[in-house]
VOROPA-347338 format. One line per field, with one value per atom (N, C-alpha, C, O): residue number from 1; residue in three letters; x, y, z. Coordinates in Angstrom, 2 decimals, always signed. Example, Ala and Ser with C-alpha at 12.3 -4.5 7.8 and 13.67 -1.06 7.14 Angstrom:
k	(1 1 1 1 2 2 2 2);
r	(ala ala ala ala ser ser ser ser);
c1	(+13.19 +12.30 +13.20 +14.24 +12.85 +13.67 +12.90 +13.41);
c2	(-5.69 -4.50 -3.30 -3.32 -2.25 -1.06 +0.03 +1.14);
c3	(+7.80 +7.80 +7.80 +8.46 +7.08 +7.14 +7.87 +8.04);
***
This chain:
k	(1 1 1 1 2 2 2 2 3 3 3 3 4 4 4 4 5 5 5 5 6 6 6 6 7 7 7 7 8 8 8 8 9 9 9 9 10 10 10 10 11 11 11 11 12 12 12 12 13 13 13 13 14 14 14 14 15 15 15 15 16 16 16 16 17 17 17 17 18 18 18 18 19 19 19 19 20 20 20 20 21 21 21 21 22 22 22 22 23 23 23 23 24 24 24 24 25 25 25 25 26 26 26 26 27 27 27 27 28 28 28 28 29 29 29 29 30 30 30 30 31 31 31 31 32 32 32 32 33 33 33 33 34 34 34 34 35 35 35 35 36 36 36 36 37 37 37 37 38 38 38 38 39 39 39 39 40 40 40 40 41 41 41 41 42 42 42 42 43 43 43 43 44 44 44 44 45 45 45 45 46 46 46 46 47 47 47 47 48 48 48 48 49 49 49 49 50 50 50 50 51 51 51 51 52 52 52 52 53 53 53 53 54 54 54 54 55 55 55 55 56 56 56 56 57 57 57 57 58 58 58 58 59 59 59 59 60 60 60 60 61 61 61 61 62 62 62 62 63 63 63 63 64 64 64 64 65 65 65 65 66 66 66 66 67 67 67 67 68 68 68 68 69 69 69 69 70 70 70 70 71 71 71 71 72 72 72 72 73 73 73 73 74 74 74 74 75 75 75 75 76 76 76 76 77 77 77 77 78 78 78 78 79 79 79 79 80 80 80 80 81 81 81 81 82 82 82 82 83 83 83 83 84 84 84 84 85 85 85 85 86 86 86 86 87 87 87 87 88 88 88 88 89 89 89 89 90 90 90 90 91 91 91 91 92 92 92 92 93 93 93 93 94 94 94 94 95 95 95 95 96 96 96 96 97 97 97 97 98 98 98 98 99 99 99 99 100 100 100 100 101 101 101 101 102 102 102 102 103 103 103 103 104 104 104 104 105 105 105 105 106 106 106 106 107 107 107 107 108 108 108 108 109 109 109 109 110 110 110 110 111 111 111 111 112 112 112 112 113 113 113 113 114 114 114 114 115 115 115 115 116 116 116 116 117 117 117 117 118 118 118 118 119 119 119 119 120 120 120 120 121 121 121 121 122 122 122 122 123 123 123 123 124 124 124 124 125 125 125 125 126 126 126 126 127 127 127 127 128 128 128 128 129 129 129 129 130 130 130 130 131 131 131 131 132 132 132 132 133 133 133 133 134 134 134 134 135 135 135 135 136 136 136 136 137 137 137 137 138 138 138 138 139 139 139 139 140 140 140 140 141 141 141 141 142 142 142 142 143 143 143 143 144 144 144 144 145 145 145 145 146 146 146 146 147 147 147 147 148 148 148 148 149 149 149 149 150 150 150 150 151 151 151 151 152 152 152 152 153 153 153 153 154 154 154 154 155 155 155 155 156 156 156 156 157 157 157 157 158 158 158 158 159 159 159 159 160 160 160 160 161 161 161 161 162 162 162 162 163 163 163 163 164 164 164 164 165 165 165 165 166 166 166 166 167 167 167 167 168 168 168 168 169 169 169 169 170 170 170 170 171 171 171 171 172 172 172 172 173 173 173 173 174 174 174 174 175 175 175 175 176 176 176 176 177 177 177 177 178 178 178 178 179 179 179 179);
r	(unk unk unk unk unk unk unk unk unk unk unk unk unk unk unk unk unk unk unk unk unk unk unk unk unk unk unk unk unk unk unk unk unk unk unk unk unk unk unk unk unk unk unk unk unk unk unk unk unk unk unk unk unk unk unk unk unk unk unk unk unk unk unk unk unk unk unk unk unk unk unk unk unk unk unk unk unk unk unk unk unk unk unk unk unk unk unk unk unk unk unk unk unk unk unk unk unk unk unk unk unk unk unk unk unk unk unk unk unk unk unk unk unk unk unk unk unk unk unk unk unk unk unk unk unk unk unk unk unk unk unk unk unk unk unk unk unk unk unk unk unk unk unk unk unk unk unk unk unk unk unk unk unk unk unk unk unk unk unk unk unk unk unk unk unk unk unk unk unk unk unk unk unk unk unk unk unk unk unk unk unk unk unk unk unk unk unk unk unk unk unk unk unk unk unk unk unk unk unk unk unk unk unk unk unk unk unk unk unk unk unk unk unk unk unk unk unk unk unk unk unk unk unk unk unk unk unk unk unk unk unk unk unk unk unk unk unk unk unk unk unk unk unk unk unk unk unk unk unk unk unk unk unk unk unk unk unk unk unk unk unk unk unk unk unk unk unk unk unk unk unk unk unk unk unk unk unk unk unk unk unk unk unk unk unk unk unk unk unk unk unk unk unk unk unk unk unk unk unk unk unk unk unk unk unk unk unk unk unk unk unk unk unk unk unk unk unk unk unk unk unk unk unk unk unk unk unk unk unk unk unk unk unk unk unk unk unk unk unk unk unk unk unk unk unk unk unk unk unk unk unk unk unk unk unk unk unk unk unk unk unk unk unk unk unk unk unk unk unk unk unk unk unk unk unk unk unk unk unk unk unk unk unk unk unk unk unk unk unk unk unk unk unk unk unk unk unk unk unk unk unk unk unk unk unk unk unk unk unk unk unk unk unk unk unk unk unk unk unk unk unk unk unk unk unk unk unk unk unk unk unk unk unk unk unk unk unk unk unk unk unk unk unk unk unk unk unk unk unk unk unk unk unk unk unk unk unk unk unk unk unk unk unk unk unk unk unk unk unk unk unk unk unk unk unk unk unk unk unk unk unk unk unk unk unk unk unk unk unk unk unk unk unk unk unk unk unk unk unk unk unk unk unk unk unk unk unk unk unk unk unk unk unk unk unk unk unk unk unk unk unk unk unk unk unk unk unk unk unk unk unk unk unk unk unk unk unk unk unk unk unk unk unk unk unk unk unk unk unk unk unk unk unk unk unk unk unk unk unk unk unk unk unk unk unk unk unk unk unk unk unk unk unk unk unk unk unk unk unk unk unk unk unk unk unk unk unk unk unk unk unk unk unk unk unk unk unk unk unk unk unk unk unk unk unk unk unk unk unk unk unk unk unk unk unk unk unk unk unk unk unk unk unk unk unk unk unk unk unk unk unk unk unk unk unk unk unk unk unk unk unk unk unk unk unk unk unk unk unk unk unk unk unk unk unk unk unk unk unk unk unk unk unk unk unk unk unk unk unk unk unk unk unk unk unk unk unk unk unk unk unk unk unk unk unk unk unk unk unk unk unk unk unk unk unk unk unk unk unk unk unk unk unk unk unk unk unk unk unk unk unk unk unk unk unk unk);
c1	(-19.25 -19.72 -19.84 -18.99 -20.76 -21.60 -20.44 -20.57 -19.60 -19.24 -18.17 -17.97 -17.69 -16.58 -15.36 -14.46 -15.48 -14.92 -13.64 -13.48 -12.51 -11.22 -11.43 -10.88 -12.25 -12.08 -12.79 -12.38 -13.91 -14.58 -13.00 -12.59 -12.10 -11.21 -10.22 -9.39 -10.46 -9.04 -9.44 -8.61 -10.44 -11.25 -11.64 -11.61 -11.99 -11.60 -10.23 -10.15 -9.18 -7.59 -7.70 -7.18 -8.18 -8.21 -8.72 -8.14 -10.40 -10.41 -9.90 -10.15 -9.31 -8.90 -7.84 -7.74 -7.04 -5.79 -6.63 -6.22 -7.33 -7.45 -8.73 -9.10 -9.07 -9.53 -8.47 -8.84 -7.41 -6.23 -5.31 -4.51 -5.59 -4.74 -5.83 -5.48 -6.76 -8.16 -7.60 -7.01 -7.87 -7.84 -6.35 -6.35 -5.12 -4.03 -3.46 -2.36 -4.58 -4.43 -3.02 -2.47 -2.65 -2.17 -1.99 -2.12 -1.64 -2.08 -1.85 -2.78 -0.28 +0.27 -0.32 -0.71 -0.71 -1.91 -2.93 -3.13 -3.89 -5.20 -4.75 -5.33 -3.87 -3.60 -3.49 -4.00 -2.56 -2.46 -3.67 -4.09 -4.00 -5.59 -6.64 -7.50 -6.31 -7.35 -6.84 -5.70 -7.76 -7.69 -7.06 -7.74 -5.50 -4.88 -5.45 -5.05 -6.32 -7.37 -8.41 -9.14 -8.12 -9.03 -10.39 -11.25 -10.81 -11.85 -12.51 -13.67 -11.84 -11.70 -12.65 -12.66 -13.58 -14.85 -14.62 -14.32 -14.84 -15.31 -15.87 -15.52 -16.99 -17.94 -17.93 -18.21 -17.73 -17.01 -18.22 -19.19 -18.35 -19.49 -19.86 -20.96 -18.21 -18.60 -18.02 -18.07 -17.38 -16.90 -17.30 -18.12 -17.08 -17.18 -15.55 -15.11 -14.99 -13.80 -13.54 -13.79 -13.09 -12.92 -11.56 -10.54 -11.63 -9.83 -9.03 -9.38 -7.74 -6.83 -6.53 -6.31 -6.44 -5.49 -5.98 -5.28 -7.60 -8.18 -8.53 -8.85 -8.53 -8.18 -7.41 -7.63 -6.27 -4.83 -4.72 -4.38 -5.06 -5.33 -5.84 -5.21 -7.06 -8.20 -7.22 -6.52 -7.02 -6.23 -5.11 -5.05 -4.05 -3.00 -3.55 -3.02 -4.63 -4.65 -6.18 -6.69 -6.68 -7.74 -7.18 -6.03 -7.62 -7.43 -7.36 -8.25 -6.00 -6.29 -6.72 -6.82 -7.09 -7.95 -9.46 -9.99 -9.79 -10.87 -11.14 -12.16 -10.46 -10.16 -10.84 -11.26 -11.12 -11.05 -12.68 -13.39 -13.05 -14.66 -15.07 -14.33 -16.29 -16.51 -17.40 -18.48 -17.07 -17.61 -18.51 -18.10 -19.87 -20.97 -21.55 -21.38 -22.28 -22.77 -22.24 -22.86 -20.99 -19.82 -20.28 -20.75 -20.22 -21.20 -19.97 -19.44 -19.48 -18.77 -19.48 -19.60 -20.16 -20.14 -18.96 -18.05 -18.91 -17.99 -18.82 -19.80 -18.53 -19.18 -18.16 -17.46 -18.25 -16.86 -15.73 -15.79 -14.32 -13.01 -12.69 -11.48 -13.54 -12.65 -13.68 -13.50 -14.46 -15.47 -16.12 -16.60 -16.11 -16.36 -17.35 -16.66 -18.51 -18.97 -18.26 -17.80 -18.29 -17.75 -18.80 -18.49 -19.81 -20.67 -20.42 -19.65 -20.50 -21.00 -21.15 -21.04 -21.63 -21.90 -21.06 -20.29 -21.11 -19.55 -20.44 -21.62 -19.82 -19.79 -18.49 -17.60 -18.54 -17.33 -17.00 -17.52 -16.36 -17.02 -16.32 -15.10 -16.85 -16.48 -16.58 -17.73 -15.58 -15.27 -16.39 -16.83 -16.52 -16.64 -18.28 -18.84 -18.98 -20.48 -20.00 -19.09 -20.67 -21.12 -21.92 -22.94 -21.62 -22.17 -21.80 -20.91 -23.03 -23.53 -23.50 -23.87 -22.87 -22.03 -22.55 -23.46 -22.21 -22.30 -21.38 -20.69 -20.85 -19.91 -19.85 -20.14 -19.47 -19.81 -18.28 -17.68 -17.67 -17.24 -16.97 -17.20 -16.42 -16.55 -15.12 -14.46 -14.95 -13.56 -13.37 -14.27 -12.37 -12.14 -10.52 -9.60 -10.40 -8.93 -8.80 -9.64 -7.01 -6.92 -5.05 -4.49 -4.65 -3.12 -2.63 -2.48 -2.32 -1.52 -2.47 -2.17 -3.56 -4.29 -5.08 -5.29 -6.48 -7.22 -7.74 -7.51 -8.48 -8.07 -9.77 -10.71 -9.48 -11.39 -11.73 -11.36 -12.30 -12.62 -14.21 -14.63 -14.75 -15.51 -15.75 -15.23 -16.59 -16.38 -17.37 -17.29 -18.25 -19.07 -19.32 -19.70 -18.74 -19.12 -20.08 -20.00 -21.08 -21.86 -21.86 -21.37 -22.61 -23.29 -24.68 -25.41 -24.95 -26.52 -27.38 -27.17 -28.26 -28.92 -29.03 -29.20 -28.94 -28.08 -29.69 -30.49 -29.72 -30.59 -30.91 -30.18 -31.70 -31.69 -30.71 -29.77 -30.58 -29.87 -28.12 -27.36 -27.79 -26.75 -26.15 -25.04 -26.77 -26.75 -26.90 -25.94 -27.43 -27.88 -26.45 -26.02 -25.76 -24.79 -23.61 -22.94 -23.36 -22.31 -22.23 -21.14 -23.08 -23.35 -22.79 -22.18 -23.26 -22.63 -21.48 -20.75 -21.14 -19.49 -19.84 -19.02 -21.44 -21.40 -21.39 -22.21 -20.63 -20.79 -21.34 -21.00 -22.73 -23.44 -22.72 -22.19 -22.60 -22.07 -23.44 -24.61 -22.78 -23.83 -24.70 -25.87 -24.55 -25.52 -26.45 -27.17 -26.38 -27.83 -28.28 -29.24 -27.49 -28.73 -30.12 -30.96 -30.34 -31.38 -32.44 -33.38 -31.98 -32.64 -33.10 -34.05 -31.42 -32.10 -33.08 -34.03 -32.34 -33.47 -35.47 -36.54 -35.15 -36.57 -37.30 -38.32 -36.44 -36.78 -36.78 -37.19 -36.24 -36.24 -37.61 -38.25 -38.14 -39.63 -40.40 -41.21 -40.40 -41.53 -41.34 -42.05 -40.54 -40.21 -40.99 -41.96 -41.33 -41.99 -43.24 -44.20 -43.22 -45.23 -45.76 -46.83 -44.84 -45.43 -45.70 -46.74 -44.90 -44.61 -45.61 -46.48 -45.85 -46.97 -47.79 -47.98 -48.36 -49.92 -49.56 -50.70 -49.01 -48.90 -47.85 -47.35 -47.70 -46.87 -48.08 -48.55 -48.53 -50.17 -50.89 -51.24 -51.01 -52.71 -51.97 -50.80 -52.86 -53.05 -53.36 -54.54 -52.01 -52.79 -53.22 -52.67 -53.93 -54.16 -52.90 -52.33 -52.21 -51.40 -51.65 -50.79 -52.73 -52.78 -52.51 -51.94 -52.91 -52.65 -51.24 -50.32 -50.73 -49.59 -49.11 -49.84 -47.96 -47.73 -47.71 -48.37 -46.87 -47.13 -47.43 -47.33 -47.73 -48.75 -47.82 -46.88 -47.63 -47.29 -46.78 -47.57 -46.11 -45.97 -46.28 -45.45 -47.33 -47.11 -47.47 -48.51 -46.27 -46.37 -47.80 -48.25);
c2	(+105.50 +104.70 +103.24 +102.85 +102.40 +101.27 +100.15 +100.22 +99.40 +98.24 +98.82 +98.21 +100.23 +100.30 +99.26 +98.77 +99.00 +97.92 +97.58 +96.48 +98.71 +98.71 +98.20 +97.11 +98.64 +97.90 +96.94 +96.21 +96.13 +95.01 +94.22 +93.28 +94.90 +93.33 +93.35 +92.48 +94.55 +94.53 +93.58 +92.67 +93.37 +92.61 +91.03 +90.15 +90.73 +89.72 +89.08 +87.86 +89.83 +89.25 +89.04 +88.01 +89.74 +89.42 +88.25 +87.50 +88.12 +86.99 +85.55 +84.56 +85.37 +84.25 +83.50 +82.40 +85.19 +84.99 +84.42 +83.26 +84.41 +84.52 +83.02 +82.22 +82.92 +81.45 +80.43 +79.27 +80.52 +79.55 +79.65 +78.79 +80.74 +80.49 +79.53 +78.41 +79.88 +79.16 +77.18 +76.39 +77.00 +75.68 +74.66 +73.43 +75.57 +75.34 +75.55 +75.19 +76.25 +76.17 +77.44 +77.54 +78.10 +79.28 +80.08 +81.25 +79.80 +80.76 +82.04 +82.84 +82.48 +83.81 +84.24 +85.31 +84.23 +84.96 +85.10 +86.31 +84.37 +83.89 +85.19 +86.26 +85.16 +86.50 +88.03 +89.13 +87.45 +89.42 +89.51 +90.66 +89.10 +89.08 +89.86 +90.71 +89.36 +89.82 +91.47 +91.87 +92.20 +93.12 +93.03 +92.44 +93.56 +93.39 +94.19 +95.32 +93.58 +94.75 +93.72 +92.82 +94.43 +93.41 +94.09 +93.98 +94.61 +94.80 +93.88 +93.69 +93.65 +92.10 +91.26 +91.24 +90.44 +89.88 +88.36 +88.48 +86.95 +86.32 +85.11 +84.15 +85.54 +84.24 +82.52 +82.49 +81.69 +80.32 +79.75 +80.50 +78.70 +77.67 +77.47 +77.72 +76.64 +76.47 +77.32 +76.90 +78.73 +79.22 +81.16 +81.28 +82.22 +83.27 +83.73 +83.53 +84.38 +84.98 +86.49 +87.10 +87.07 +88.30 +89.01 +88.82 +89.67 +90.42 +89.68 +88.51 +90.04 +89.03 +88.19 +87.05 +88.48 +87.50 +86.06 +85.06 +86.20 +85.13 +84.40 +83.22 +85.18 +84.84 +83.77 +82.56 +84.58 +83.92 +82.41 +81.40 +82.62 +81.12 +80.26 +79.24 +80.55 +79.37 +79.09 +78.10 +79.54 +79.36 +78.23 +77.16 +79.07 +78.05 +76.39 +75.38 +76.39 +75.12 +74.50 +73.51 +75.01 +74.16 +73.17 +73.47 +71.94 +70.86 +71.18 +71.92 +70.71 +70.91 +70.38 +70.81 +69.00 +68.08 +68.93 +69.96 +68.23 +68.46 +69.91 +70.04 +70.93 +72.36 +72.51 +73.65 +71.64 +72.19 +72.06 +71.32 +72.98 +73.45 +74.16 +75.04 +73.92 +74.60 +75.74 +75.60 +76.69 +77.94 +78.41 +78.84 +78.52 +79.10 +80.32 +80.70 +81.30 +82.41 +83.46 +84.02 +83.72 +84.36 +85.73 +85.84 +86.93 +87.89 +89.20 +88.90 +90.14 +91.29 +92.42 +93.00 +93.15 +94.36 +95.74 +95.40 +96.54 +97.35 +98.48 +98.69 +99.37 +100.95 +101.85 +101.91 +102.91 +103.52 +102.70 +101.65 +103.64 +103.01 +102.45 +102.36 +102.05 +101.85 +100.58 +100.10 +100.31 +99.43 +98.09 +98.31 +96.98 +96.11 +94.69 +94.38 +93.88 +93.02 +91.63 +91.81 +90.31 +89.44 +88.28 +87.66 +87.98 +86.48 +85.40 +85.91 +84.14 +82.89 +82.08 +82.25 +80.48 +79.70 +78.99 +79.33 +77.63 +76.74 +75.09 +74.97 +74.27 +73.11 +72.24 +72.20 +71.25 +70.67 +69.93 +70.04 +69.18 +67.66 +67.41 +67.45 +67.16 +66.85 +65.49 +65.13 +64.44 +63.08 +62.05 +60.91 +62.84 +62.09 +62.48 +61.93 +63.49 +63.93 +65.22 +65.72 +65.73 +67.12 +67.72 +67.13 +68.73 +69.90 +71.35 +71.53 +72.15 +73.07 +74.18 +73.92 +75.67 +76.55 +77.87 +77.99 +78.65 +80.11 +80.97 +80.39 +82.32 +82.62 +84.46 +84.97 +85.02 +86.56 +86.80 +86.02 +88.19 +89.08 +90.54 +90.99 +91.30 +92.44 +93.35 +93.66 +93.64 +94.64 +96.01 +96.83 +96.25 +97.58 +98.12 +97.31 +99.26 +99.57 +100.72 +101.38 +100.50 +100.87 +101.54 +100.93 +102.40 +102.72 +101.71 +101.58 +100.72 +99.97 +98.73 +97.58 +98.95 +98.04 +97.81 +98.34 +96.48 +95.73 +94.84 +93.68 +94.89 +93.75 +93.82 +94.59 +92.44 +91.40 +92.12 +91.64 +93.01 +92.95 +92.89 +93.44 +91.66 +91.45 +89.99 +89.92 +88.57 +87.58 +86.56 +86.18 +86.27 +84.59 +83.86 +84.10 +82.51 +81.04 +80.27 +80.17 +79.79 +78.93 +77.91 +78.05 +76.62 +75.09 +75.21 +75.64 +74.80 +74.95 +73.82 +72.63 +74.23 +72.84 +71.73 +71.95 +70.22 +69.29 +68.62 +68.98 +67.64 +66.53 +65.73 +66.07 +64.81 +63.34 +62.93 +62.57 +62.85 +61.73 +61.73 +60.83 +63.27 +63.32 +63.30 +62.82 +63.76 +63.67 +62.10 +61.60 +61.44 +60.10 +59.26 +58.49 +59.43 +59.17 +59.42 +58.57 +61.25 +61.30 +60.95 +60.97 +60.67 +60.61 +58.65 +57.95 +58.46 +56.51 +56.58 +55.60 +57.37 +57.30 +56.05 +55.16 +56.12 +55.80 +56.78 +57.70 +56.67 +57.78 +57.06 +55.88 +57.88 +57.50 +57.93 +59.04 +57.22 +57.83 +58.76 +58.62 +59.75 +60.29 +59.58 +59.78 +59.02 +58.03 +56.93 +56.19 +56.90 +56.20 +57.42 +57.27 +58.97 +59.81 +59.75 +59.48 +59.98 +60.34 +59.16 +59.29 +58.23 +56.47 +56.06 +55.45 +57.00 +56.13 +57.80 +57.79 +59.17 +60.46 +59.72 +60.01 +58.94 +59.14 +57.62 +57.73 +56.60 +55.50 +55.81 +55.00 +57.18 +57.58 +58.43 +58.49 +59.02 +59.53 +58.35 +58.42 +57.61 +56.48 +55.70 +54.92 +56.04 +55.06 +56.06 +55.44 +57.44 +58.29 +58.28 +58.33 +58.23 +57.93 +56.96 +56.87 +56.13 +54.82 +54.69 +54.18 +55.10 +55.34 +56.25 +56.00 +57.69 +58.45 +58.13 +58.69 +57.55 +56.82 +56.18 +55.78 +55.42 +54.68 +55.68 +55.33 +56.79 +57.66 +58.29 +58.30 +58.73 +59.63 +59.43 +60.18 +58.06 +56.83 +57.35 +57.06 +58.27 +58.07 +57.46 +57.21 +56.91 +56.25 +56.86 +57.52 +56.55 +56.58 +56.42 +55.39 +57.12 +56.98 +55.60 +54.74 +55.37 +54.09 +52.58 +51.58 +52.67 +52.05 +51.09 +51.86 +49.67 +49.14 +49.60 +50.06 +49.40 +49.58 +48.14 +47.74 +46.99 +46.20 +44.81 +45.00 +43.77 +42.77 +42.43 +41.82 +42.51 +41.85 +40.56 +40.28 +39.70 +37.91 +37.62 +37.96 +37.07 +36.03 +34.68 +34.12 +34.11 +32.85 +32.11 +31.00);
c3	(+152.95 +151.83 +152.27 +153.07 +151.88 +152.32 +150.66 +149.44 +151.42 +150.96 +149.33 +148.28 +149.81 +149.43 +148.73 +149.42 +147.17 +146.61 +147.27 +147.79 +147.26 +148.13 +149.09 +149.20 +150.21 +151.50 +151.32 +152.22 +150.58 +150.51 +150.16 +150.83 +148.78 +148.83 +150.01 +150.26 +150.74 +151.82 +152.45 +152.48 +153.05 +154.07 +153.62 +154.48 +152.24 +151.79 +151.67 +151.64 +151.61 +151.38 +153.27 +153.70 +154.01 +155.63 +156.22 +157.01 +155.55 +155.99 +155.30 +155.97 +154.23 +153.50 +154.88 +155.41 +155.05 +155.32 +156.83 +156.74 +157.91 +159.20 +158.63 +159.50 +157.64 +157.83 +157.20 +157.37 +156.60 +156.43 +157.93 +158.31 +158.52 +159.83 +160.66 +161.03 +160.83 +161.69 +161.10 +161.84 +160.17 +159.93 +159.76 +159.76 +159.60 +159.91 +161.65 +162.06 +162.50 +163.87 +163.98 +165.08 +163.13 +163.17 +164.03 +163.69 +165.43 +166.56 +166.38 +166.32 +166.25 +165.90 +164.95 +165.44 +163.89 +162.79 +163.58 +163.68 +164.36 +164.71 +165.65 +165.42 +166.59 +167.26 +166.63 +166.83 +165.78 +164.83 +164.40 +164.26 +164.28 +163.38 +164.58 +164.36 +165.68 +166.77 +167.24 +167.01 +167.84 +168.41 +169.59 +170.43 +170.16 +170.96 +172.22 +172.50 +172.89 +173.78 +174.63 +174.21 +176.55 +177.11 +176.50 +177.37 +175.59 +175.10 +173.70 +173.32 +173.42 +172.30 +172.84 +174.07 +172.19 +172.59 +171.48 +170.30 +172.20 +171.48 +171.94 +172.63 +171.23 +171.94 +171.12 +169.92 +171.57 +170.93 +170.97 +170.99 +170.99 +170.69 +171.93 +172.42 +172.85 +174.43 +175.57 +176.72 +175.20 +175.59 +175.55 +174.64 +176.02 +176.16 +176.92 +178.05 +175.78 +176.03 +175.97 +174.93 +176.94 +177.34 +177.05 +177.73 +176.20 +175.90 +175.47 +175.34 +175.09 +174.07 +174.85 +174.44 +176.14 +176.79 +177.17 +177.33 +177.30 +176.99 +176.17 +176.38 +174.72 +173.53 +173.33 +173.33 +173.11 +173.59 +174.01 +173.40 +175.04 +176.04 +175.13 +174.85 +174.54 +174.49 +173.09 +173.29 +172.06 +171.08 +171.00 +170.39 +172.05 +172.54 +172.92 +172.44 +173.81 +174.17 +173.49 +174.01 +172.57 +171.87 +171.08 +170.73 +170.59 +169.61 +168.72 +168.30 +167.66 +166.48 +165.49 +164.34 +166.10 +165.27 +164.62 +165.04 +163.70 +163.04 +162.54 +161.86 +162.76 +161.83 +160.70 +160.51 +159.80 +158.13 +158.12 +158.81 +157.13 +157.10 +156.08 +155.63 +155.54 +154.04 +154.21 +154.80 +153.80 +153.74 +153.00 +151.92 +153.23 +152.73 +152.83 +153.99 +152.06 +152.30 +153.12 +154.03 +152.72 +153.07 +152.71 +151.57 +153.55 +153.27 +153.48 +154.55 +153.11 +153.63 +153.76 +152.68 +154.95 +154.46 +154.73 +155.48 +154.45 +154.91 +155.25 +154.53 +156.41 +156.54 +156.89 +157.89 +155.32 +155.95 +155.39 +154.75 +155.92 +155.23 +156.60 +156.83 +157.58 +159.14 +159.86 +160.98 +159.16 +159.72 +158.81 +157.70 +159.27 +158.20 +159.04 +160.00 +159.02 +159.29 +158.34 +157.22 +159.02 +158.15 +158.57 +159.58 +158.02 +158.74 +158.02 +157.21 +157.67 +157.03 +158.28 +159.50 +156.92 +157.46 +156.99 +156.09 +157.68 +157.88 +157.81 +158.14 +157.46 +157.39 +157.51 +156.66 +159.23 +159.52 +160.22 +161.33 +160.10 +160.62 +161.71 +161.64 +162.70 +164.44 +164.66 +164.89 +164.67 +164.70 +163.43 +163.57 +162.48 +161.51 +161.17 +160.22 +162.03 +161.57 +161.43 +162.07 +160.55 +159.65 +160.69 +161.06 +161.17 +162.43 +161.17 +160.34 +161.62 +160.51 +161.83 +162.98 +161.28 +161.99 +161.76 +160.94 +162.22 +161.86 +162.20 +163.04 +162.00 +162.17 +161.76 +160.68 +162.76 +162.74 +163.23 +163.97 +162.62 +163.17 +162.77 +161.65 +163.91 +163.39 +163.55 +164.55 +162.08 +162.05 +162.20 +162.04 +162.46 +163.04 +162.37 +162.26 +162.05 +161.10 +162.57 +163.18 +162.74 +163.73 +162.95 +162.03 +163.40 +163.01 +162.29 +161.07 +163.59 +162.75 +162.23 +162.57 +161.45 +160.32 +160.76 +161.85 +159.97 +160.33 +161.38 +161.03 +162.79 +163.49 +163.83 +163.65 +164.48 +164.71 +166.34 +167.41 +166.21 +167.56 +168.66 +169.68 +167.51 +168.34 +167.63 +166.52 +168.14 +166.93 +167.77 +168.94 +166.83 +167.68 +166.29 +165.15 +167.31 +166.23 +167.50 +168.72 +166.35 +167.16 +166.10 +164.98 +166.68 +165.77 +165.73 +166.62 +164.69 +164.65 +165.24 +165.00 +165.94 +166.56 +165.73 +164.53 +166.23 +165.29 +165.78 +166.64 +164.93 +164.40 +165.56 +166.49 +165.87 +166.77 +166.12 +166.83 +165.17 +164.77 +164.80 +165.16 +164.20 +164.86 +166.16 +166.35 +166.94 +168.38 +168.53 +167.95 +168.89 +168.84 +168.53 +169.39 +167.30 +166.81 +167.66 +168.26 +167.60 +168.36 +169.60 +170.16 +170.07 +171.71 +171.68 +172.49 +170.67 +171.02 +170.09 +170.20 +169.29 +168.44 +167.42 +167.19 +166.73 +165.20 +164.28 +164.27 +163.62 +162.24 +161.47 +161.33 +160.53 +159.45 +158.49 +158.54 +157.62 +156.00 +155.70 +156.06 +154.89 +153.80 +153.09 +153.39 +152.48 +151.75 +152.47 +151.81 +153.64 +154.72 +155.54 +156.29 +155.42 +156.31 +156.02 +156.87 +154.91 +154.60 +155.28 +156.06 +154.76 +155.09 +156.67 +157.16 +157.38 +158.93 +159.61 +160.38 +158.91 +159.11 +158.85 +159.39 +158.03 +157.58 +159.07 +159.75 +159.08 +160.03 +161.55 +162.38 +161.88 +163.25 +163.05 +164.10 +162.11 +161.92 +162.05 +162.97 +161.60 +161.46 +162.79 +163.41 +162.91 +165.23 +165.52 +165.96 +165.61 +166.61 +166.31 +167.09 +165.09 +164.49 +165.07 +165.67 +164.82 +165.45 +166.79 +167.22 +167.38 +169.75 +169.76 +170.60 +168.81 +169.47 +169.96 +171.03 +169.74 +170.25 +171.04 +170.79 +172.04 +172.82 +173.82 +174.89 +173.25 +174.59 +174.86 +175.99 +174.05 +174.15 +175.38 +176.29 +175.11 +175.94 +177.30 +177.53 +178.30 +179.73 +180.63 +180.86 +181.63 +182.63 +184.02 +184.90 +183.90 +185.84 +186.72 +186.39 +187.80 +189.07 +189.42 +189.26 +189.86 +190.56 +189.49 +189.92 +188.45 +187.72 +187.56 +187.29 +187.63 +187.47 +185.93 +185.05 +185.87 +183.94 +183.73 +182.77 +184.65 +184.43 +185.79 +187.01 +185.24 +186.19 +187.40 +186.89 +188.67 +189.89 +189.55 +188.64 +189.62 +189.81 +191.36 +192.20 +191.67 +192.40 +192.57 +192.23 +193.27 +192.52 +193.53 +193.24);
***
């Protein structure tokens, strides 16, 4: 049976519990939670991890700064009383800019219970502008994105045409001095 109410809330009380461990940096949950198996898969944003034990690792020594993130389009399906998909999207801010996320995994009921054994988070390709930002460590408030989004359009309208115009190789770009 396809999204089974029982196992839809089992799997909801699962992930609440494995995203309050995620943003409290929870390792030991973040672990029970995982499939204890070098077969355990999870692919990170900058990372590709192989079996718990690498799991494990990256857990223990990631930052726990910046954790907390708002959860959108949070989707469960379940197949079966033994099988369950979990995706959304995430919103969360990495030194003070809003980076937009995604987030898959996949459960498996095993003897002893529920566990993730397979899982990828990625960021969604970010803006000029965020990039631009994070790359020099200004944070825009919310209330001038929109303003300097729209003035970094009108810088490129404007440069097109003059990136456009071809020159000739031989051509100087600009005049020699001599005196």
């Amino acid at each position: 049976m396809i999204n089974d109410p029982v196992i839809v809330a089992q799997i909801t009380e699962l992930h609440q519990r494995y995203e309050e461990a995620l943003v409290s940096n929870d390792v030991a949950t973040l672990q029970e939670l995982f499939w204890d198996s070098s077969l355990a898969l999870r692919f990170g944003v900058n990372e590709n991890l192989y079996g718990a034990e690498q799991i494990g690792e990256f857990r223990k020594n990631r930052s726990p700064v910046d954790l907390r993130r708002e959860v959108s389009n949070l989707r469960i399906v379940t197949f079966g009383d033994d099988c369950a998909i979990v995706t959304l999207e995430f919103l969360r801010n990495t030194q003070g800019i809003p980076r937009g996320g995604r987030q898959s995994q996949v459960w498996r009921k095993f003897v002893d219970g529920w566990r993730i054994v397979s899982a990828h988070v990625s960021f969604m390709a970010e803006s000029y502008m965020h990039q631009a930002a994070a790359y020099i460590g200004l944070p825009i408030p919310s209330q001038y994105r929109d303003g300097v989004r729209l003035n970094l359009e009108r810088s490129a309208m404007i440069a097109r045409p003059l990136l456009e115009f071809a020159l000739r190789d031989d051509i100087e770009s600009a005049a020699v001095f001599e005196p």
